[in-house]
Phi, psi and omega in degrees: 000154191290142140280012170265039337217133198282353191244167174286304176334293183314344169293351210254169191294312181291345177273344165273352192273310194275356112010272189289302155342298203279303188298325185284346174276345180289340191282316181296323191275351172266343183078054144064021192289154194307153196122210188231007169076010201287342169263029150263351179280326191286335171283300191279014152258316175303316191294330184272340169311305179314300151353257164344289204285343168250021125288348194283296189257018127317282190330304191320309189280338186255340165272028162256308183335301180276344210259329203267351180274330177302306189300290150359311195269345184257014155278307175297009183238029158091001186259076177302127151297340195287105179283000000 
C-alpha cells in the first residue's frame, strides 16, 4: 500500500476528515484490533480517491454531455456554430 495519498484532494480538512471516518469503521468492522490502525487509513484513502476520481469523470462526461445537447438545440433552431 501506498503511503501517499495519490490524489491532491485528499490534503484538504474535509478530505481527512471523511478518511478518518471510513478507517474507523474499517477499523470497528475488523474488530477494533490493537495498533497503530495505518492500514485502515491507508485503504480508506485509496477507496475514497477512488471514490473521487470517478466522481471527477462522471462530472467530466456529464458536462460534454450537456455541451453536445446545447450544441443540439442551436442547430434545431437554425443557428449552425460552425463558421
Amino acid at each position: 500500500m501506498s503511503e501517499k495519498c495519490c490524489h491532491e484532494k485528499c490534503g484538504s480538512k474535509a478530505a481527512r476528515q471523511a478518511i478518518a471516518e471510513r478507517a474507523y469503521y474499517k477499523w470497528l468492522e475488523a474488530g477494533s484490533p490493537h495498533g497503530d490502525g495505518k492500514e485502515f487509513w491507508y485503504s480508506a484513502e485509496q477507496e475514497l480517491t477512488h471514490a473521487i476520481v470517478d466522481l471527477e469523470e462522471i462530472d467530466t462526461a456529464a458536462h460534454w454531455v450537456e455541451v453536445e445537447l446545447d450544441d443540439t438545440e442551436c442547430l434545431s433552431h437554425g443557428n449552425n456554430l460552425i463558421a
